[in-house]
TORVOBA-596394 format. One line per field, with one value per residue (C-alpha): chain; residue in one letter; x, y, z; residue number from 1. Coordinates in Angstrom, 2 decimals, always signed. Layout:
BEGIN
chaine	A/...
residu	A/...
c1	X/...
c2	Y/...
c3	Z/...
num	NUM/...
This chain:
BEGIN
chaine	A/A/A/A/A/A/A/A/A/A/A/A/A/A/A/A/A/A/A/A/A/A/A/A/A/A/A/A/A/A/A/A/A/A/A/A/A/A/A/A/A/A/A/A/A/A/A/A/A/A/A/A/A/A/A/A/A/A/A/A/A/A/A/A/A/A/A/A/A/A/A/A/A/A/A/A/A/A/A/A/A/A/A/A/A/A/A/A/A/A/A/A/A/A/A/A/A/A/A/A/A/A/A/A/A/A/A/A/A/A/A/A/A/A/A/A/A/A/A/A/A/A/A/A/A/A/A/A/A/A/A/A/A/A/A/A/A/A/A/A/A/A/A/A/A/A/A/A/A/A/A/A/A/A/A/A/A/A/A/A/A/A/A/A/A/A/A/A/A/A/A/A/A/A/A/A/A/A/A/A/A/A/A/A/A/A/A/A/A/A/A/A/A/A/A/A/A/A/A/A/A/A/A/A/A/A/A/A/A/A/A/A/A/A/A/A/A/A/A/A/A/A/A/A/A/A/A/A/A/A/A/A/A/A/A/A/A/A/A/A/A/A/A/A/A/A/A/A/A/A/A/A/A/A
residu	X/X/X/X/X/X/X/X/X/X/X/X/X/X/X/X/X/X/X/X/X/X/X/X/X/X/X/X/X/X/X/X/X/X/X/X/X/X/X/X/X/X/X/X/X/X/X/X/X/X/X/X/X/X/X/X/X/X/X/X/X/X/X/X/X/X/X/X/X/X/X/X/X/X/X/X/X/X/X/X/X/X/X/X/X/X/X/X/X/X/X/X/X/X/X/X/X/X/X/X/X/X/X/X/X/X/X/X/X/X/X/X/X/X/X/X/X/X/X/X/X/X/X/X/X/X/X/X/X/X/X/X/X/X/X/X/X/X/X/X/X/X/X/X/X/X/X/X/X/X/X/X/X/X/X/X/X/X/X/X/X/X/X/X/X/X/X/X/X/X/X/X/X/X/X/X/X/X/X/X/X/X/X/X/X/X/X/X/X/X/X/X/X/X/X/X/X/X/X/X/X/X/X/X/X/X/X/X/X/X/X/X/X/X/X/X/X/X/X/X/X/X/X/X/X/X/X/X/X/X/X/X/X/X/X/X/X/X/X/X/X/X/X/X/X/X/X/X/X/X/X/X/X/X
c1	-22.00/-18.48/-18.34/-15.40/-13.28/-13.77/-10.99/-13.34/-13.41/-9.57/-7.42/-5.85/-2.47/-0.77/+0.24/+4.13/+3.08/+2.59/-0.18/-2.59/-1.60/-2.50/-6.01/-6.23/-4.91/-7.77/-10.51/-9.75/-9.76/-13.14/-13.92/-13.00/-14.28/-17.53/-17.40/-16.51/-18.96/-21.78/-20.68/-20.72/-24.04/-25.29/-24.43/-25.77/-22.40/-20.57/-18.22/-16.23/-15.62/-13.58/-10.00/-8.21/-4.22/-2.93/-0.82/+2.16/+4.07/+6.49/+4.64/+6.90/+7.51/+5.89/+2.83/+2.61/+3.48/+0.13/-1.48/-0.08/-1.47/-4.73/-5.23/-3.99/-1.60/-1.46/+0.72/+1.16/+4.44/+5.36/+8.81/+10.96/+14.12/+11.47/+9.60/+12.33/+13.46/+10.41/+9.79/+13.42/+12.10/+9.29/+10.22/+13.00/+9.64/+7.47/+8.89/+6.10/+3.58/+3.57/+2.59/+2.03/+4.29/+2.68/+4.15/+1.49/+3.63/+5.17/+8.39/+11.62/+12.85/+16.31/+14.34/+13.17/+15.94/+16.04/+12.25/+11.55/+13.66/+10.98/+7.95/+4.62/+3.26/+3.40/+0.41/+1.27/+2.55/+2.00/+4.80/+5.56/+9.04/+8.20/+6.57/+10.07/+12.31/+10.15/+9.91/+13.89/+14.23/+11.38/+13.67/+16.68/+15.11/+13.38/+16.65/+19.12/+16.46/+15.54/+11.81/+9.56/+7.44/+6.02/+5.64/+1.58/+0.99/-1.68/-2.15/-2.69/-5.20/-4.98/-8.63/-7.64/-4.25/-2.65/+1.15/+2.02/+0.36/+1.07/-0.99/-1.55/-3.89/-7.58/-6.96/-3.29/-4.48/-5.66/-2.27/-0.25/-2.58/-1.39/+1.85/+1.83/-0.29/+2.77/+4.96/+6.26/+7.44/+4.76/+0.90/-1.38/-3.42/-6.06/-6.27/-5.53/-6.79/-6.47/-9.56/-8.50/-9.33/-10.60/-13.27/-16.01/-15.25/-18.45/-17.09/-14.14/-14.86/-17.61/-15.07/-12.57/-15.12/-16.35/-12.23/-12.12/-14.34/-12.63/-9.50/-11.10/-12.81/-9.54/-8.02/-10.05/-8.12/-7.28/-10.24/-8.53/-9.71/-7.55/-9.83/-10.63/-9.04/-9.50/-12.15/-13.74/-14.10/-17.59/-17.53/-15.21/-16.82/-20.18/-18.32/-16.84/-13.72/-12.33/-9.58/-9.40/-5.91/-6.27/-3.49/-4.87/-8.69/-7.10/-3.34/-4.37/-2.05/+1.23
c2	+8.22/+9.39/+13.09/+13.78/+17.58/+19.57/+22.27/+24.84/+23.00/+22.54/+25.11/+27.60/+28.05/+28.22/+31.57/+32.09/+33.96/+31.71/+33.68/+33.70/+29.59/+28.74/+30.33/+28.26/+25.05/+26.05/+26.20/+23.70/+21.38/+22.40/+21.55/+18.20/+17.54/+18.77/+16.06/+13.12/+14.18/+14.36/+11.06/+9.41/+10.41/+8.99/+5.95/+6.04/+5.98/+8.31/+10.96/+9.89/+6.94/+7.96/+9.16/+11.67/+11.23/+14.09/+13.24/+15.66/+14.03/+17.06/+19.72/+21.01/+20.58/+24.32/+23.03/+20.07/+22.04/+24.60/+21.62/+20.31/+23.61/+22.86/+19.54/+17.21/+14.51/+12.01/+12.76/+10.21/+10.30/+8.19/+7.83/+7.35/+9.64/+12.92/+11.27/+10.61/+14.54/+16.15/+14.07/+15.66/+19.26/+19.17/+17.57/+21.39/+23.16/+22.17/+19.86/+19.48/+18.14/+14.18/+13.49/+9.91/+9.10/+6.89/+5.67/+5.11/+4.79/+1.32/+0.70/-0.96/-3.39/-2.19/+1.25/-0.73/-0.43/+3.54/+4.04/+2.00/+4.57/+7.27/+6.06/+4.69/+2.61/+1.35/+1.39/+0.00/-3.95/-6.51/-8.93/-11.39/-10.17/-6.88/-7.86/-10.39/-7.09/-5.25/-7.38/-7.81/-3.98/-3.16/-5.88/-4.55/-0.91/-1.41/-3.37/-0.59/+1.91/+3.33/+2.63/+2.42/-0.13/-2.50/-0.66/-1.13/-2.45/-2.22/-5.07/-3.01/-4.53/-4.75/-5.34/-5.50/-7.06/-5.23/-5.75/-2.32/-0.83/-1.49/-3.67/-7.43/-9.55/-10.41/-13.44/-13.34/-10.84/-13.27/-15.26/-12.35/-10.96/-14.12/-13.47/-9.82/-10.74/-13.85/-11.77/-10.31/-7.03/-5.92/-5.21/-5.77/-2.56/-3.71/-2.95/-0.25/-0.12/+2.85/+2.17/+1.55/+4.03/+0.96/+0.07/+1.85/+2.97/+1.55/-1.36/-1.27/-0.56/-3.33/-5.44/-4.59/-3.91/-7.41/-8.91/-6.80/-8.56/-11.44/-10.63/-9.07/-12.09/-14.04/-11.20/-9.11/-5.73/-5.51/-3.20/-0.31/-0.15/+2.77/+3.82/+6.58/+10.05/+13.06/+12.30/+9.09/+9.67/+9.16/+5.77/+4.56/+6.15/+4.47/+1.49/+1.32/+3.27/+4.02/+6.43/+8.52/+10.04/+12.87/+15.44/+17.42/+18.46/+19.19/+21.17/+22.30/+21.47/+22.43
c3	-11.49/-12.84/-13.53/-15.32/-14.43/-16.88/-17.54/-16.03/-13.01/-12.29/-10.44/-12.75/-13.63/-10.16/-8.12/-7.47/-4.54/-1.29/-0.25/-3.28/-3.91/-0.20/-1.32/-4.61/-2.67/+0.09/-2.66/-4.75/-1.47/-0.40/-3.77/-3.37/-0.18/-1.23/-4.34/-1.87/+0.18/-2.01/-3.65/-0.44/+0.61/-2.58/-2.06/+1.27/+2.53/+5.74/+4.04/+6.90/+5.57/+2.24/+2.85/+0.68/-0.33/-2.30/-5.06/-5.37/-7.89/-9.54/-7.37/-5.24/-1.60/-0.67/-2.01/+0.70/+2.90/+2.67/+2.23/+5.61/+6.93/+5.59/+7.30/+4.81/+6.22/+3.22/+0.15/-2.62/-4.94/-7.99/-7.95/-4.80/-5.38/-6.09/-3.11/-0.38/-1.50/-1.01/+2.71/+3.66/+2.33/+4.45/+7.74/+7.07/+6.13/+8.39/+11.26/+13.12/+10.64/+10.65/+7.42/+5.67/+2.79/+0.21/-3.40/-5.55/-8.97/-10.02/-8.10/-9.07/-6.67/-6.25/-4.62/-1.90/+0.61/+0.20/+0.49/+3.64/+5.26/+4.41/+3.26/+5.45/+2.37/-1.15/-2.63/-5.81/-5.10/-7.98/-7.95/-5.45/-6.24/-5.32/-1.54/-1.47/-1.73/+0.34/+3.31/+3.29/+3.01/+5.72/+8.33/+7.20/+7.98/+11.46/+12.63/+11.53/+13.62/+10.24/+10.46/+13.71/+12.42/+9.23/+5.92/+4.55/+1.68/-0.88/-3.96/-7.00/-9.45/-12.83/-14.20/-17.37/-17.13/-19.47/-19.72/-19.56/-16.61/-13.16/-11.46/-10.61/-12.80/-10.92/-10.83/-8.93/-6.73/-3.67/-3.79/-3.61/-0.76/+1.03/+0.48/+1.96/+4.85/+5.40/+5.77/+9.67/+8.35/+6.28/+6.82/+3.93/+4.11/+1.55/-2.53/-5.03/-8.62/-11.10/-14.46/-17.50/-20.13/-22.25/-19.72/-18.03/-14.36/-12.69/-14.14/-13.22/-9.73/-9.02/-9.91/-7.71/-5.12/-5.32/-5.01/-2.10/-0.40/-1.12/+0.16/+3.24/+4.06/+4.00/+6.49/+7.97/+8.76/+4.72/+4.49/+2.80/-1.39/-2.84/-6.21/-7.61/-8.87/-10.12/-13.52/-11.70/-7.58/-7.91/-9.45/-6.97/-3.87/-4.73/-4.84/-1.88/-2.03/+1.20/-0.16/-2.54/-5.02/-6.34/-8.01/-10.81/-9.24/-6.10/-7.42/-10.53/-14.21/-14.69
num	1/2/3/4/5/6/7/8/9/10/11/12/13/14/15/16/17/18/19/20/21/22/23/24/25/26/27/28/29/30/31/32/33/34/35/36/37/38/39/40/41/42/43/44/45/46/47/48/49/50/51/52/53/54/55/56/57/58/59/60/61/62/63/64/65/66/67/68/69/70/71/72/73/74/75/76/77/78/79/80/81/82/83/84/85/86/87/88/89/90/91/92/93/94/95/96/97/98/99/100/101/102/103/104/105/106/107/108/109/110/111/112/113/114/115/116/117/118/119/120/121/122/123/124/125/126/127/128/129/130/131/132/133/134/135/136/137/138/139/140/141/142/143/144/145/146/147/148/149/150/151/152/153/154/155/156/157/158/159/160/161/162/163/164/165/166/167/168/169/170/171/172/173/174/175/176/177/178/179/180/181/182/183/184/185/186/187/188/189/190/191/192/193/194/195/196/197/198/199/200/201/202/203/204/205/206/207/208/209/210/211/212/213/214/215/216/217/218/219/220/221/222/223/224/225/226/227/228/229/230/231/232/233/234/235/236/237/238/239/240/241/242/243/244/245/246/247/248/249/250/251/252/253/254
């Protein structure tokens, strides 16, 4: 069942002072633990099971790094300049965290060569163009010494294949899988979806949950499904989710 954040139940307006915002990051975390957890055991599912990547797109690099202090280690950004910044801020910040850089936001080709330097994954693939640019980056990358090994990749699904949005249509979504999973200097992770407002999120998810298992049963380490945020977790989570992104539930609005 989706249950929608209400304004009452998102962080307030966040504190200037490092202090007090390490204590709203803190409770606004447990929070959202306590929400995958409870949506995982009603589905008869391990909490264990369902990830959690922070998306800190236009919060600044401070904030990752209390949440680096607080455990977190995966941080989701939608645009590669803000996110190759903020990865140099906090490797200055905080040099010994070893966090996991994902872009989750549709990506221009020609940013492929300067985010392989930086980033762990692209969540967000849904051209074979894209996956084309990104495999020549990611060899370009680990032969310069730039990169230690192949970038992961997630096939974004559009389920309603909508023009506009990011996202591949269902039915291109097991070619391109192929195509990832061809290639030497990427690793196809699994899928990502985000549901559009124009359909129901159960339905959504089943239906992503059920190409899943389609792609997984073509190769069998693409188990990762990326679904669900802030408004919808639930959904996703009973549908087999095994990560979820969440920004506004977990930092608050700006």
């Amino acid at each position: 069942m989706t249950v929608p954040s209400s304004s009452s139940d998102l962080p307030s307006a966040p504190s200037s002072d490092p202090g007090t915002r390490r204590a709203e990051l803190e409770d606004a975390l447990a929070a959202v633990r306590a929400r995958v957890a409870d949506a995982a055991r009603a589905a008869g599912r391990d909490p264990g099971e369902v990830g959690l990547l922070a998306v800190t797109k236009t919060w600044p690099a401070q904030d990752v790094a209390l949440l680096t202090d607080l455990g977190l280690t995966a941080f989701g950004e939608n645009k590669e300049q803000e996110g190759a910044a903020k990865a140099a801020e906090l490797a200055e910040l905080r040099p010994e965290a070893a966090p996991r850089w994902h872009i989750v936001g549709r990506l221009q080709r020609n940013k492929a060569r300067s985010l392989v330097r930086w980033a762990h994954a692209v969540d967000s693939v849904d051209s074979a163009r894209l996956v084309d640019a990104l495999e020549s980056a990611a060899a370009k990358a680990l032969d310069a010494g730039e990169r230690e090994g192949p970038l992961e990749v997630l096939v974004q699904v559009s389920v309603d294949a909508d023009p506009t949005r990011g996202g591949a249509p269902v039915a291109e979504v097991p070619e391109l899988a192929d195509r990832v999973a061809g290639c030497a200097h990427l690793h196809l992770g699994g899928l990502m979806t985000v549901a559009p407002q124009d359909v129901a999120p159960e339905e959504a998810f089943a239906t992503v949950s059920d190409l899943a298992a389609r792609v997984r049963a073509a190769h069998p380490h693409a188990t990762a499904l990326s679904a669900g945020m802030s408004g919808d977790l639930e959904a996703a989570v009973a549908h087999g989710s095994t990560c979820v992104r969440v920004g506004t539930a977990l930092l608050g609005r700006r």
